[in-house]
C-alpha positions as CSV (number, residue, x, y, z in Angstrom):
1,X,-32.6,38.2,0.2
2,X,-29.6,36.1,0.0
3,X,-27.2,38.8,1.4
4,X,-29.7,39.1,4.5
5,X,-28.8,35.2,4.8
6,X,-25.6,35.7,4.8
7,X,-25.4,38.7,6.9
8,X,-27.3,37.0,9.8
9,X,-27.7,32.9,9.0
10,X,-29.6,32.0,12.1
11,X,-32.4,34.5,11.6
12,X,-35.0,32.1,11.1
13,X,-37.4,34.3,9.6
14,X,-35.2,35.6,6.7
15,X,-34.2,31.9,5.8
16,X,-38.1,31.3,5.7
17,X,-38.4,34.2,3.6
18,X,-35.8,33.0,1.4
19,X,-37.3,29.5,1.0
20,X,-40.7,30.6,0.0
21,X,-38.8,33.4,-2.4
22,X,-37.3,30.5,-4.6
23,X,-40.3,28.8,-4.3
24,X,-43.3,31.6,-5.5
25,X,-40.4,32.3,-8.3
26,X,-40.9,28.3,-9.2
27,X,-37.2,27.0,-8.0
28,X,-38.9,25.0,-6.0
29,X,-36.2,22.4,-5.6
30,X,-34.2,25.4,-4.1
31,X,-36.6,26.2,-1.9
32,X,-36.6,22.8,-1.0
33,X,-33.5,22.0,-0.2
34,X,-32.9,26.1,1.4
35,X,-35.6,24.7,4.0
36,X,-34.1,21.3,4.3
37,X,-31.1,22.6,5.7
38,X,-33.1,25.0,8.3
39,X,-34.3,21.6,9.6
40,X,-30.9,20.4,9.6
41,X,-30.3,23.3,12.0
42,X,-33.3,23.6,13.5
43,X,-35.2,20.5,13.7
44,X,-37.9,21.9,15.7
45,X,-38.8,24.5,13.9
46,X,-42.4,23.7,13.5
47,X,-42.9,25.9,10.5
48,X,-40.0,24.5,8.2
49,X,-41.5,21.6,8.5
50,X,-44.7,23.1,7.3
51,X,-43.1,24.7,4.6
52,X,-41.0,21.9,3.5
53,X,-44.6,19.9,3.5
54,X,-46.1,23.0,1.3
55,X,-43.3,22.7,-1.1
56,X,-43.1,18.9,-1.4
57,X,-46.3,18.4,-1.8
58,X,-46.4,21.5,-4.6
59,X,-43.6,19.0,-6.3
60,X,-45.9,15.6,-5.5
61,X,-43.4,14.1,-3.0
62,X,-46.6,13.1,-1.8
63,X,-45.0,11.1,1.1
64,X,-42.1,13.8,2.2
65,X,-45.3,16.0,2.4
66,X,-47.0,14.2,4.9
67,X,-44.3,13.3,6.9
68,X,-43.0,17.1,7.0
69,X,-46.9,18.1,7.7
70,X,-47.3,15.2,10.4
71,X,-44.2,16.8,12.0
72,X,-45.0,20.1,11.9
73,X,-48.3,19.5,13.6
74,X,-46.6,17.2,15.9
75,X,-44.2,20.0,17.7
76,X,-46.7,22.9,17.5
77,X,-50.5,21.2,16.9
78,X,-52.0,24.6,17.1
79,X,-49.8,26.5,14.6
80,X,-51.5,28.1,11.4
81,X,-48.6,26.6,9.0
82,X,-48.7,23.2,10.4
């Protein structure tokens, strides 16, 4: 998964993929900060923010969850993810 990264970087689906790879195999601060810097990138990217809430909120950042699910339901309210 990494090597797709690197091989295309702005493919936001294979950075999504990598994100939620760290974080099923419990490097969940990876995942974390893999999907922070999507958002860095691409701030409205509804379902990083969705993801980053998922994550969070998997690690009890309990506020950072809410905020990143508030966003993520804030750019795209009828998205699945949000």
């Amino acid at each position: 998964m990494r090597s797709a990264v690197q091989f295309d970087p702005y493919t936001l689906l294979v950075r999504h993929g990598l994100a939620w790879t760290y974080f099923c195999n419990r490097q969940v601060e990876t995942a974390i900060e893999v999907i922070e810097k999507v958002i860095d990138e691409f701030p409205r990217d509804s379902a990083s923010h969705g993801y980053l809430g998922v994550f969070s909120a998997f690690q009890r950042l309990h506020t950072q969850a809410l905020e990143a699910g508030n966003t993520a339901m804030a750019l795209e309210p009828d998205t699945p993810i949000a």
